[in-house]
Each structure stands twice: as C-alpha cells, then as structure tokens.
N, CA, C and O atoms as CSV, one atom per row, in Angstrom:
chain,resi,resn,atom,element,x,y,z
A,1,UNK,N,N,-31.643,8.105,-16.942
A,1,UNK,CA,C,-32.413,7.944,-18.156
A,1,UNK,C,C,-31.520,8.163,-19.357
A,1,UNK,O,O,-30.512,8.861,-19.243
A,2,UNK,N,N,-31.839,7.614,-20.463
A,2,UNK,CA,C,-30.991,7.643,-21.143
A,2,UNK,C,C,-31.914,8.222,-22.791
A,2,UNK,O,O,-33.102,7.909,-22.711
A,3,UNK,N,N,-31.668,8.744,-23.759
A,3,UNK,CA,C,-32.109,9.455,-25.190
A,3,UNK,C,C,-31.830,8.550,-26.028
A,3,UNK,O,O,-30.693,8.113,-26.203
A,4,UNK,N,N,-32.954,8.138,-26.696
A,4,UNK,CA,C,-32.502,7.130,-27.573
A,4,UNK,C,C,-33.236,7.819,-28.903
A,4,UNK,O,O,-34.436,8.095,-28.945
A,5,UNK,N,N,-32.520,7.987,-29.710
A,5,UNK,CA,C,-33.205,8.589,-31.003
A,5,UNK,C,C,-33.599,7.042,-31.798
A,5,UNK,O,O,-32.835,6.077,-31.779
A,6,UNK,N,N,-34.901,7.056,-32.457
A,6,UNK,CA,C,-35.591,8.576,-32.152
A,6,UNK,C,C,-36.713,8.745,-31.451
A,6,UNK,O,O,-37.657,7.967,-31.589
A,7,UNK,N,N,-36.737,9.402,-30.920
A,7,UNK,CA,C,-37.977,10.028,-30.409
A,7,UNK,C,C,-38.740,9.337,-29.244
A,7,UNK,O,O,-39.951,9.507,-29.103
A,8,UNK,N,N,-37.756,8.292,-28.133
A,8,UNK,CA,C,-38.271,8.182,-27.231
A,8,UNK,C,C,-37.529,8.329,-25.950
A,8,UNK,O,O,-36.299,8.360,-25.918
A,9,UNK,N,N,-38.171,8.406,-25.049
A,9,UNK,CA,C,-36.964,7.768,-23.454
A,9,UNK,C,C,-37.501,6.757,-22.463
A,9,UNK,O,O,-38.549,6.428,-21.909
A,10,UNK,N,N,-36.281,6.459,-22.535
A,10,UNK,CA,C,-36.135,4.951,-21.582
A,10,UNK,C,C,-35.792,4.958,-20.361
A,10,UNK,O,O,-34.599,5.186,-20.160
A,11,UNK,N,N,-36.709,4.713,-19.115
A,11,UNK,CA,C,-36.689,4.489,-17.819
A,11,UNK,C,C,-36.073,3.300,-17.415
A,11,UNK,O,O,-35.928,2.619,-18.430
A,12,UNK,N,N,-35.582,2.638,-16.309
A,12,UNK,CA,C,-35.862,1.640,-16.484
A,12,UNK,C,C,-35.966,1.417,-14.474
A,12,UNK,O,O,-35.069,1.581,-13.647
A,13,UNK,N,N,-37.392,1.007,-14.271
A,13,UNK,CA,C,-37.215,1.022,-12.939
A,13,UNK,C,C,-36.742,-0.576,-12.447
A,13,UNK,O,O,-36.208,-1.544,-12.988
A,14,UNK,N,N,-37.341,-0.188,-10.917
A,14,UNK,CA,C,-37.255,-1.864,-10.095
A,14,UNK,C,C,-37.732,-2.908,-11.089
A,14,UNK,O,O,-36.987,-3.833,-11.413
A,15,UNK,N,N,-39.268,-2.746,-11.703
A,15,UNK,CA,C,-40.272,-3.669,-11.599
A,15,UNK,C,C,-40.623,-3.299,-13.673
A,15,UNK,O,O,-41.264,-4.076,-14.380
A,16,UNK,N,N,-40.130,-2.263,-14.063
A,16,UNK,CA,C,-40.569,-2.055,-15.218
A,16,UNK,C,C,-39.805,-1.111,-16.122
A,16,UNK,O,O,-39.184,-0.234,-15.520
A,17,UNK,N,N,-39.736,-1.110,-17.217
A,17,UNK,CA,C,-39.394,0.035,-18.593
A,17,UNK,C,C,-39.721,0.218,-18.971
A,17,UNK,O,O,-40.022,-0.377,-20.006
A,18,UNK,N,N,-40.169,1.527,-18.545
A,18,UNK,CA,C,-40.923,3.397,-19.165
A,18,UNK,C,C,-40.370,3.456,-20.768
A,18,UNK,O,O,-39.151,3.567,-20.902
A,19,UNK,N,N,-41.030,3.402,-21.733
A,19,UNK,CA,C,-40.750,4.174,-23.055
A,19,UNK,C,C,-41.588,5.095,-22.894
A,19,UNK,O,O,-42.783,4.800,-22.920
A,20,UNK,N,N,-41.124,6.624,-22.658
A,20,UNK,CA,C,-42.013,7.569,-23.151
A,20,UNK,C,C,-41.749,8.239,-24.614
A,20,UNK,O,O,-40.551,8.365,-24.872
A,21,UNK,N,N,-42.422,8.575,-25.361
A,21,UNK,CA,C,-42.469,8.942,-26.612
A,21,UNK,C,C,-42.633,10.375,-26.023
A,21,UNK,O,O,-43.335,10.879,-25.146
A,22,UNK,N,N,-41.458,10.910,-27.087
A,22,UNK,CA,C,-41.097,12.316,-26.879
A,22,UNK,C,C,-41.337,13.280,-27.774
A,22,UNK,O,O,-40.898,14.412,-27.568
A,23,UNK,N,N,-42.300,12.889,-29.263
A,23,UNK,CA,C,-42.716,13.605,-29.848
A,23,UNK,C,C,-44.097,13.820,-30.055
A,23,UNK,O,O,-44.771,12.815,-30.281
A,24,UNK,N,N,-44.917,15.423,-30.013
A,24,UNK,CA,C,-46.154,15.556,-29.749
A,24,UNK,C,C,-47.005,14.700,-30.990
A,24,UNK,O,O,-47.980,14.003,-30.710
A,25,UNK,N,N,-46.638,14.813,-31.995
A,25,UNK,CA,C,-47.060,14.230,-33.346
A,25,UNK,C,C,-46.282,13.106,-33.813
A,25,UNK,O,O,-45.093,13.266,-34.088
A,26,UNK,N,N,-47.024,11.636,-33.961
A,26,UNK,CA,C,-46.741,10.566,-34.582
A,26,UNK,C,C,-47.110,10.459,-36.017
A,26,UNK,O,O,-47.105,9.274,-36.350
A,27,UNK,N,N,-47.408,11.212,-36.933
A,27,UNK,CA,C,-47.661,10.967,-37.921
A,27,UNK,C,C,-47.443,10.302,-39.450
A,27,UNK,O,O,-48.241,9.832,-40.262
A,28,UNK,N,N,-45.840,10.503,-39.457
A,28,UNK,CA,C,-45.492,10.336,-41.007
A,28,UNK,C,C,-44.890,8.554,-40.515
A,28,UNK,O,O,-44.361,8.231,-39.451
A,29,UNK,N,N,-45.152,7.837,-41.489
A,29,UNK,CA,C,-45.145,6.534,-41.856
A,29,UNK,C,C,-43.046,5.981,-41.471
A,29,UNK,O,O,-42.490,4.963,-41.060
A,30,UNK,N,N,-42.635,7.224,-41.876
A,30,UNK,CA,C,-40.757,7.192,-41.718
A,30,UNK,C,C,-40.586,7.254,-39.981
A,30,UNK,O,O,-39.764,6.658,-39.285
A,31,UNK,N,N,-41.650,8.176,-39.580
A,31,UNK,CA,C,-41.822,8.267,-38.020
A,31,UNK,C,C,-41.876,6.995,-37.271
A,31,UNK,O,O,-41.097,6.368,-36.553
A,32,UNK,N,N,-43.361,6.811,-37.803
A,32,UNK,CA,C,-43.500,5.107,-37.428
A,32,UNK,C,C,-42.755,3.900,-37.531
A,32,UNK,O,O,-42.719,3.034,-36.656
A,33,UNK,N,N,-42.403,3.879,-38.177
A,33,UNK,CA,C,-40.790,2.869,-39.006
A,33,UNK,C,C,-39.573,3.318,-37.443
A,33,UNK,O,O,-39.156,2.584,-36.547
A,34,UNK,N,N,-39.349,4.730,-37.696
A,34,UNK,CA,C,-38.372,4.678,-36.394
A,34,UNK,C,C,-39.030,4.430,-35.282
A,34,UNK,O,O,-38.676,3.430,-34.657
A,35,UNK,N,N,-39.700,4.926,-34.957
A,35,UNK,CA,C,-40.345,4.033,-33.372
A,35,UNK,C,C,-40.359,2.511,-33.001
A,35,UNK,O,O,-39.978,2.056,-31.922
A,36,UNK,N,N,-40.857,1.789,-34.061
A,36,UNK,CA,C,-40.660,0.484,-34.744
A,36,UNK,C,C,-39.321,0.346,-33.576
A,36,UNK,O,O,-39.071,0.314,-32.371
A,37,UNK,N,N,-38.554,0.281,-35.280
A,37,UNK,CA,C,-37.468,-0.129,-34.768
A,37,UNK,C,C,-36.758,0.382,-33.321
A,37,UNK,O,O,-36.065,-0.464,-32.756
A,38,UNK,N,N,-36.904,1.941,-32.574
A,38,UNK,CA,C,-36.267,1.656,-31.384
A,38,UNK,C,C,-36.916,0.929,-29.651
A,38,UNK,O,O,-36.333,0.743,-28.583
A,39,UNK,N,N,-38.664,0.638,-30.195
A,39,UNK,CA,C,-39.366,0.193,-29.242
A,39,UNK,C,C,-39.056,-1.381,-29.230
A,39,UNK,O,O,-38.895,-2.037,-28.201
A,40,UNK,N,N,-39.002,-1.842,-30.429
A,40,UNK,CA,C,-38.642,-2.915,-30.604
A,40,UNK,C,C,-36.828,-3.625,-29.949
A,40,UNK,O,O,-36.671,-4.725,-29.421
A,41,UNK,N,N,-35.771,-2.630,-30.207
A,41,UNK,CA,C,-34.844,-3.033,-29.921
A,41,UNK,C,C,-34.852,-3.228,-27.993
A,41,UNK,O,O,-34.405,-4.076,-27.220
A,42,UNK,N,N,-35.585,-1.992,-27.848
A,42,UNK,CA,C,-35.891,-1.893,-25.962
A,42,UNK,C,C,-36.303,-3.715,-25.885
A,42,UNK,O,O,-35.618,-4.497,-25.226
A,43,UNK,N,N,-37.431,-4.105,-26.623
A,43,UNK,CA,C,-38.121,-5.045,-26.278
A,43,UNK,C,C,-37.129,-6.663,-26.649
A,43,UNK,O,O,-37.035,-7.750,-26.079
A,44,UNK,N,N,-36.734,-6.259,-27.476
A,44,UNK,CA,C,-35.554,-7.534,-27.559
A,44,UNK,C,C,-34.345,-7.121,-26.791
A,44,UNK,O,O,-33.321,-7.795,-26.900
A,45,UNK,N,N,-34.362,-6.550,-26.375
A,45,UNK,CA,C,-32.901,-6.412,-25.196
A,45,UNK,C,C,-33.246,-7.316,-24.332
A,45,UNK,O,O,-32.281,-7.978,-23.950
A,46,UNK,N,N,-34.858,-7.782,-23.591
A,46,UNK,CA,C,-34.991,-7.957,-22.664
A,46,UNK,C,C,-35.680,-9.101,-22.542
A,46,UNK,O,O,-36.535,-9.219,-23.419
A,47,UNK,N,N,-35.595,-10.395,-21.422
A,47,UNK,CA,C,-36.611,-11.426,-21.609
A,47,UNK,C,C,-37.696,-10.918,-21.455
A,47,UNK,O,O,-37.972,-9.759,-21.768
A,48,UNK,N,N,-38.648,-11.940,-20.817
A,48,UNK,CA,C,-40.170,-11.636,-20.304
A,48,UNK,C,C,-39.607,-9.936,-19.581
A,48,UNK,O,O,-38.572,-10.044,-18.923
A,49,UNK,N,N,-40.147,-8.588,-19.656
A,49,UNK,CA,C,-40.557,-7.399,-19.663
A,49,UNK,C,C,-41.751,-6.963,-19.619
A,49,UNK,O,O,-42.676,-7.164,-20.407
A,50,UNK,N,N,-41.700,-6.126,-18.312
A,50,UNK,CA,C,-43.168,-5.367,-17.943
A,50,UNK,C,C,-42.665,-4.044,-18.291
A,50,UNK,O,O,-41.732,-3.457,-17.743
A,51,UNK,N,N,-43.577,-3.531,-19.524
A,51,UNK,CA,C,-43.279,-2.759,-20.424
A,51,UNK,C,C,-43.979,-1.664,-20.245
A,51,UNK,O,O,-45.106,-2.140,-20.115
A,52,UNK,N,N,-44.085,-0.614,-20.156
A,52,UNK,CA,C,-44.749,0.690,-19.694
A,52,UNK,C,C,-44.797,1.893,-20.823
A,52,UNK,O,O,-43.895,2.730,-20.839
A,53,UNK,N,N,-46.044,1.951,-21.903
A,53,UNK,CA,C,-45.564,2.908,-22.823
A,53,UNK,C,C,-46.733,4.463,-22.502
A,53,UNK,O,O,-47.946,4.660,-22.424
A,54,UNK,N,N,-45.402,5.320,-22.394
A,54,UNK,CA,C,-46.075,6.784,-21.499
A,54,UNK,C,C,-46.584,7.746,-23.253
A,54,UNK,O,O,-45.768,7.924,-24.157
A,55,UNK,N,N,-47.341,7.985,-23.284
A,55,UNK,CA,C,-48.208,8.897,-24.088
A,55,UNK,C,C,-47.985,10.398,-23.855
A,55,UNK,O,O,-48.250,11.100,-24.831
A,56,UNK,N,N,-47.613,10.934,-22.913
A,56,UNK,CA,C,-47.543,12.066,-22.316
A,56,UNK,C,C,-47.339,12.779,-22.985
A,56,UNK,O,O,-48.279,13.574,-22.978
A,57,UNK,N,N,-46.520,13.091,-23.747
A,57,UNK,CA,C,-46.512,14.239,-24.881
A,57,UNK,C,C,-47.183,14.212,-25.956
A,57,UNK,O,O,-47.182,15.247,-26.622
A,58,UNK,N,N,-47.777,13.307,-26.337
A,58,UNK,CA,C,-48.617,12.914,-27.982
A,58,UNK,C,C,-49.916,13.399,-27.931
A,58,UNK,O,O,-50.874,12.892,-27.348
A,59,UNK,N,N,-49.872,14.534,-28.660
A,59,UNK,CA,C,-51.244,15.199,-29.140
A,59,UNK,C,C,-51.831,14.373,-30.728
A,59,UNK,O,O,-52.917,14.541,-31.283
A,60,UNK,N,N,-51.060,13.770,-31.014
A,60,UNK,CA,C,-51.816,13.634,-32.277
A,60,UNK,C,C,-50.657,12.283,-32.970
A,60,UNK,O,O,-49.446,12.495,-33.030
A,61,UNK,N,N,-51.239,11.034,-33.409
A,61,UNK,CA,C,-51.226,9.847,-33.955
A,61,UNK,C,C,-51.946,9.711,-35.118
A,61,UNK,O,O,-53.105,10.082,-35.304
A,62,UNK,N,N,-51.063,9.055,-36.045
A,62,UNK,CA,C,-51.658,8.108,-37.189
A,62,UNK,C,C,-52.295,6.712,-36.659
A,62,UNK,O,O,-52.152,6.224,-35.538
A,63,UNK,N,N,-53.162,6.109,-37.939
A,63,UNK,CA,C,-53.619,4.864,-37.531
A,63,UNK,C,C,-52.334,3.647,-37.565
A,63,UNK,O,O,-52.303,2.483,-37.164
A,64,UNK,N,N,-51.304,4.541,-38.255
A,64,UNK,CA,C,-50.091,3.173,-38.450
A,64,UNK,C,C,-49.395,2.616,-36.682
A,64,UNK,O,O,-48.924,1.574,-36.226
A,65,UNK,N,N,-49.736,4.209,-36.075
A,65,UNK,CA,C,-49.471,3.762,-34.598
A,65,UNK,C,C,-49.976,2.590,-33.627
A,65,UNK,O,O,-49.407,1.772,-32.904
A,66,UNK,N,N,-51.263,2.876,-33.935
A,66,UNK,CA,C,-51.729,1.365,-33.403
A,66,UNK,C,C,-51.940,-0.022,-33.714
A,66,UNK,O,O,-52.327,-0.978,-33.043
A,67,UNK,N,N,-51.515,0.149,-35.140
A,67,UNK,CA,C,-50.746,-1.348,-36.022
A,67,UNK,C,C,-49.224,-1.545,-35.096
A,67,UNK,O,O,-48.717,-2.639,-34.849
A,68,UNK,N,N,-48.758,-0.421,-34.743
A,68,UNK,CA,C,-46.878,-0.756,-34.085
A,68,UNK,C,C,-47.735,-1.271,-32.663
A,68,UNK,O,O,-47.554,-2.441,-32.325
A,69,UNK,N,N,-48.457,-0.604,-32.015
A,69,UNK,CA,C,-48.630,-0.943,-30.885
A,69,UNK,C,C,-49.382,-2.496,-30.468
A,69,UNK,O,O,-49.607,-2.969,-29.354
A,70,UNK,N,N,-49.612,-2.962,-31.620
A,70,UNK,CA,C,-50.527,-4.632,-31.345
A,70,UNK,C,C,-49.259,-5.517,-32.079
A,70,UNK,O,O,-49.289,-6.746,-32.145
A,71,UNK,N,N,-48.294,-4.800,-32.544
A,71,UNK,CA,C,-46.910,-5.724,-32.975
A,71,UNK,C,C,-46.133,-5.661,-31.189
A,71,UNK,O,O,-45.851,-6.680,-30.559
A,72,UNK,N,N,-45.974,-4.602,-30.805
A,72,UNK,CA,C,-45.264,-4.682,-29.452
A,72,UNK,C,C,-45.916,-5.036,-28.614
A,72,UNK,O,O,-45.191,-5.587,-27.787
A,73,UNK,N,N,-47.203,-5.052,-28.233
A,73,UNK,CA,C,-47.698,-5.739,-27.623
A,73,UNK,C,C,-47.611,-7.674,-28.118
A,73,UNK,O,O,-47.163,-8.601,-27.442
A,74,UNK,N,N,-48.105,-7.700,-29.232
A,74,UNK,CA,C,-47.517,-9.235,-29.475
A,74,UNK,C,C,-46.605,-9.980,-28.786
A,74,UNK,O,O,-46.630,-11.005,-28.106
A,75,UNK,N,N,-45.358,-8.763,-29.340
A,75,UNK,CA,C,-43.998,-9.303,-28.985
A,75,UNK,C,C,-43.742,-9.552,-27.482
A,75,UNK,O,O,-42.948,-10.386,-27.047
A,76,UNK,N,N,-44.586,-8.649,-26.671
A,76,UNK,CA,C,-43.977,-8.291,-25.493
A,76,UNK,C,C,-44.572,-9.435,-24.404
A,76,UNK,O,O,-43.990,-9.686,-23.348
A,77,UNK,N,N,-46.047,-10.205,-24.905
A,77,UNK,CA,C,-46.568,-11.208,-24.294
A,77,UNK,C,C,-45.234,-12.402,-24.697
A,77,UNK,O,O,-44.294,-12.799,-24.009
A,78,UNK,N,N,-45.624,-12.711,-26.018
A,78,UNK,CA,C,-44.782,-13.661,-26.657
A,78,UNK,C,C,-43.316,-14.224,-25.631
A,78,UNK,O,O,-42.785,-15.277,-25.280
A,79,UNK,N,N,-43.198,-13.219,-25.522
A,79,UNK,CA,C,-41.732,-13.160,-24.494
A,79,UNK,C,C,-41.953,-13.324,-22.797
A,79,UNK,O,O,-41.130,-13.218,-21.888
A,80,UNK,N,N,-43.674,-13.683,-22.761
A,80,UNK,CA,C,-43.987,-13.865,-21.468
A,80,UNK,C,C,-44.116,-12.406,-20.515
A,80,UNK,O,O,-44.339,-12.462,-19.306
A,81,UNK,N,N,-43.952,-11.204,-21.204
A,81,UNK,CA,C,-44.310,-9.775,-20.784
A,81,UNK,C,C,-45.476,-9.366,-20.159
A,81,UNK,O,O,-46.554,-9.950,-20.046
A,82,UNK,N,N,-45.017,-8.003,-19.668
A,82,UNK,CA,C,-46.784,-7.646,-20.084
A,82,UNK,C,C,-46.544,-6.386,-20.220
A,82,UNK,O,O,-45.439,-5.901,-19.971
A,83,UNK,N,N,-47.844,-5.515,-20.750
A,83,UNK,CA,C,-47.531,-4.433,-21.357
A,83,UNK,C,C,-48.743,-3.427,-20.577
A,83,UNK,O,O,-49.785,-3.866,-20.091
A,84,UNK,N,N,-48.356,-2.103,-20.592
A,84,UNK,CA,C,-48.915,-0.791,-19.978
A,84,UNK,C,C,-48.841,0.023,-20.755
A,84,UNK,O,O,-47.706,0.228,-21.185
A,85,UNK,N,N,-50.136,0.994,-21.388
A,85,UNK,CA,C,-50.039,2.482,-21.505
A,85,UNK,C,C,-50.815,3.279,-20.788
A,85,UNK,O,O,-51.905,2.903,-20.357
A,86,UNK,N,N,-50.031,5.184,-20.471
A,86,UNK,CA,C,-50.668,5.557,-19.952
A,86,UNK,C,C,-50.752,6.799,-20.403
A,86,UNK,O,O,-50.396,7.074,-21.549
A,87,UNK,N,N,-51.327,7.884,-19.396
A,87,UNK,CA,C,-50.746,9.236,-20.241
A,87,UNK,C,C,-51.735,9.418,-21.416
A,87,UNK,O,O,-51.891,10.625,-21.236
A,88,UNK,N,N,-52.368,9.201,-22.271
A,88,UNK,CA,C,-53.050,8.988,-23.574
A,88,UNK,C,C,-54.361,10.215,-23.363
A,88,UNK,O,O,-55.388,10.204,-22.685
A,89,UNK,N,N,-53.894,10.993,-24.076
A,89,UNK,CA,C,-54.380,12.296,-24.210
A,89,UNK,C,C,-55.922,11.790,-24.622
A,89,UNK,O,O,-56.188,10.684,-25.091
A,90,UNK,N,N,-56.933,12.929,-24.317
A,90,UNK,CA,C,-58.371,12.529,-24.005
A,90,UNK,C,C,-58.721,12.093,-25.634
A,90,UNK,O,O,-58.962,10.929,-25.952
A,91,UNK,N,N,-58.709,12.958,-26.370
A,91,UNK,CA,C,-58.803,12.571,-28.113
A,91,UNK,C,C,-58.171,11.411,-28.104
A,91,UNK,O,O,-58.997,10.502,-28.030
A,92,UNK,N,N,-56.955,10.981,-28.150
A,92,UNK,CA,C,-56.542,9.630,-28.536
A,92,UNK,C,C,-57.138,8.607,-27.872
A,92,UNK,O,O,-57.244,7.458,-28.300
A,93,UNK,N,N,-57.564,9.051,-26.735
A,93,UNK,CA,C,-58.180,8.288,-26.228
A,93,UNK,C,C,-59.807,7.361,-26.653
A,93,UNK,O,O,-60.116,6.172,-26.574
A,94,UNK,N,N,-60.343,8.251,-26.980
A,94,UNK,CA,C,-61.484,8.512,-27.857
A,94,UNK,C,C,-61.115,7.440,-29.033
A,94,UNK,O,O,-61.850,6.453,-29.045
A,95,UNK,N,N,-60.059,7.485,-30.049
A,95,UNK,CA,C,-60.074,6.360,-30.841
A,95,UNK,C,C,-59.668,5.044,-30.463
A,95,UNK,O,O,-59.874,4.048,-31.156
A,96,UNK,N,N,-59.139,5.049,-29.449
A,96,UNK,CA,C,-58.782,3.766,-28.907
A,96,UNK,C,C,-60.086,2.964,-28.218
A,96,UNK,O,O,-60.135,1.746,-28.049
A,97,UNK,N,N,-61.590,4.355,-27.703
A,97,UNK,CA,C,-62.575,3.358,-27.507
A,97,UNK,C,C,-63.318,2.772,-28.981
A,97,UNK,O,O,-63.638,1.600,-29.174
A,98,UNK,N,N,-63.483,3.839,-29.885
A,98,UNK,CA,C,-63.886,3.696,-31.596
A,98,UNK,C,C,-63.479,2.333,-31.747
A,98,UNK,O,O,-64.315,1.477,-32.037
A,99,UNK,N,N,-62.427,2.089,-31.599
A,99,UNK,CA,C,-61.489,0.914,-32.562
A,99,UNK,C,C,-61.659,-0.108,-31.504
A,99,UNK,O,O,-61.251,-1.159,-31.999
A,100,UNK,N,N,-62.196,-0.392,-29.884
A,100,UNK,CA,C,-62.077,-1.274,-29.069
A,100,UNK,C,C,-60.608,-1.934,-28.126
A,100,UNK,O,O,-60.459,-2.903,-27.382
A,101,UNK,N,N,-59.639,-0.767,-28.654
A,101,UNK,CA,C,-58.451,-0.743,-27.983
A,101,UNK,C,C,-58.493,-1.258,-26.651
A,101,UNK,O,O,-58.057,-2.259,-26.083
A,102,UNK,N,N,-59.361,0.054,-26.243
A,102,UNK,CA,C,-59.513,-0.148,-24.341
A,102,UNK,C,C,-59.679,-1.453,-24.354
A,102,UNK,O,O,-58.913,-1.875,-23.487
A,103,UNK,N,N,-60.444,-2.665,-25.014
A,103,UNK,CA,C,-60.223,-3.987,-24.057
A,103,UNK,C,C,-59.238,-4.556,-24.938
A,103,UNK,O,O,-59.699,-5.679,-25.142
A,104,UNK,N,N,-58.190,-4.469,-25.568
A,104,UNK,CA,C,-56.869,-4.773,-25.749
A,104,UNK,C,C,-55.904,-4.657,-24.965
A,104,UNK,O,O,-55.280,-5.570,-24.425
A,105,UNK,N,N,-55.702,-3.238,-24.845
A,105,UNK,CA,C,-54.846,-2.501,-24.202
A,105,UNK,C,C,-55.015,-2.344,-22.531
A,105,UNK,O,O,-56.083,-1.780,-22.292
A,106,UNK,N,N,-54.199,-2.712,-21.197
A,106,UNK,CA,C,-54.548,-2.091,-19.924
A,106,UNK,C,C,-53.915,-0.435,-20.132
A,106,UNK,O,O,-52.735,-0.213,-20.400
A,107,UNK,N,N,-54.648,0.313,-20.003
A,107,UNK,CA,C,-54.713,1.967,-19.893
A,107,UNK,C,C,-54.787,2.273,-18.536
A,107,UNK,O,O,-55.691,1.940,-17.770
A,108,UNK,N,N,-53.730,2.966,-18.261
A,108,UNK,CA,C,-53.578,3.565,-17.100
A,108,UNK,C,C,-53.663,5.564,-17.016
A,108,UNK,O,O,-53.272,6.104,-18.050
A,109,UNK,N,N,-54.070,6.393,-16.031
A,109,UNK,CA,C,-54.288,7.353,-15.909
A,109,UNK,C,C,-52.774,7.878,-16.501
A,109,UNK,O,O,-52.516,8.363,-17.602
A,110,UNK,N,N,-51.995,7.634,-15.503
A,110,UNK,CA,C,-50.166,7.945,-15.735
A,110,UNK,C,C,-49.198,6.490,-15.371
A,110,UNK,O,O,-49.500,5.298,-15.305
A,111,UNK,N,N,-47.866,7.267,-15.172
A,111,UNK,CA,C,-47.072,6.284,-15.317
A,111,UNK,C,C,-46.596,5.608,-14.162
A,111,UNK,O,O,-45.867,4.617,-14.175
A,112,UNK,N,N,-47.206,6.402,-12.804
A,112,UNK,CA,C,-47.412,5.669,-11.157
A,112,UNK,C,C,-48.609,4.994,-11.362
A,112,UNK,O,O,-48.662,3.867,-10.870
A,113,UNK,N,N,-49.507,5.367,-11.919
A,113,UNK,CA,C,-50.761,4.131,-11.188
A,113,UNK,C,C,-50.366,2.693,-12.396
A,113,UNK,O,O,-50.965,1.622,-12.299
A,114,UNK,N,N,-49.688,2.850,-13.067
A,114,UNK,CA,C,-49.129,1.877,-14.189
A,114,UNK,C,C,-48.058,0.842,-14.187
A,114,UNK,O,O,-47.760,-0.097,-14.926
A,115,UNK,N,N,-47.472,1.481,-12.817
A,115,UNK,CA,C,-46.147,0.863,-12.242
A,115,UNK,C,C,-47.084,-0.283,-11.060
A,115,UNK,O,O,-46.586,-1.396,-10.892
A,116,UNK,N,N,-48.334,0.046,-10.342
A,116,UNK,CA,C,-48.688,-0.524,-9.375
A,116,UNK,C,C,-49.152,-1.742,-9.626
A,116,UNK,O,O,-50.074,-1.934,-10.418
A,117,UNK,N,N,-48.492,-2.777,-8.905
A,117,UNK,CA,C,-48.608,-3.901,-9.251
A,117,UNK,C,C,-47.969,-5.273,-9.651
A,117,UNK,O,O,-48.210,-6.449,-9.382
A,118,UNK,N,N,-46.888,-4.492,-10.545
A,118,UNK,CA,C,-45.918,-5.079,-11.110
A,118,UNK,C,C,-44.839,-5.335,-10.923
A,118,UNK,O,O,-43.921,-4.520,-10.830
A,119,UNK,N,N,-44.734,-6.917,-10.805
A,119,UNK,CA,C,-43.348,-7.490,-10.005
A,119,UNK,C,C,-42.332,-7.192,-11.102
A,119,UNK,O,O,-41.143,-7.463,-10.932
C-alpha cells in the first residue's frame, strides 16, 4: 500500500482500487479540493477501473463531499468503470438516504463484500 497525501490510501487488488480516506473529518472546502485532486489522479492513472471508495474512518462530511463523489463517479463510468462505497458510518449514511444517494451510489457493508463480484 502506498500514502498518498492527502489524506487517502491506495490498495490496489486483483480485481479493484481501494481509496480509503484516512481522515475522520471531511470538512473544509481546501480539504475537498485535495481529495479532488488525489482521487482523481488514482482515477486517470487508470482505464476502465473498478473503483472501491472505503469510508472507514469518516465520522463527519461536508455537502461539498458528495458534489466530489458524483464528479468521480462520472468520471469513473465515463471511462467504462464502475464504482463502490463502503464502510459509511451510520449518520452519513442517513444523508445519503435524505439526498437519494443510496440509489446512485452501490453501498456496500465493507470493503470484502465490495470486492465480490468484480472482474
């Protein structure tokens, strides 16, 4: 695995690449901007990518987060991808049904039942 500042890590298995976000709080707008840009560079490294984004540490998100997350998701079809989150703490979870995420997004429990499936 490898540290990619800022603030995430990169798996990269058989069938998929794990970004887990490594900070409990997404909040400030400069935050978002860096995630941006290093989720994005993961995602242009790579053609069509089955993309896996782990939640596991994030207690607490801005709404600018799920504006980045329907840009990487964009991108990540666009490129013939497909995309996974999992991990997504019960509160965040909660706004992602508010806002209708869940039928955007495939949500997985963690980052094994998220891997299943995927060539």
């Amino acid at each position: 695995m490898s540290e990619l500042k800022p603030r995430i890590r990169v798996e990269y298995t058989k069938n998929a690449t794990i970004i887990t976000f490594t900070d409990e709080k997404i909040l400030e707008e400069r935050d978002v901007r860096a995630l941006q840009e290093a989720v994005m560079h993961v995602v242009e490294q790579s053609g069509p990518i089955n993309l896996i984004l782990d939640f596991y540490n994030v207690r607490f998100l801005s709404s600018a987060v799920l504006g980045l997350l329907l840009r990487v998701s964009k991108r990540v079809y666009e490129a013939g991808g497909r995309l996974r989150l999992c991990n997504i703490n019960p509160k965040i979870y909660e706004i992602f049904k508010i806002t209708r995420l869940t039928k955007v997004f495939d949500i997985y429990r963690d980052a094994l039942s998220a891997l299943e499936g995927l060539e």
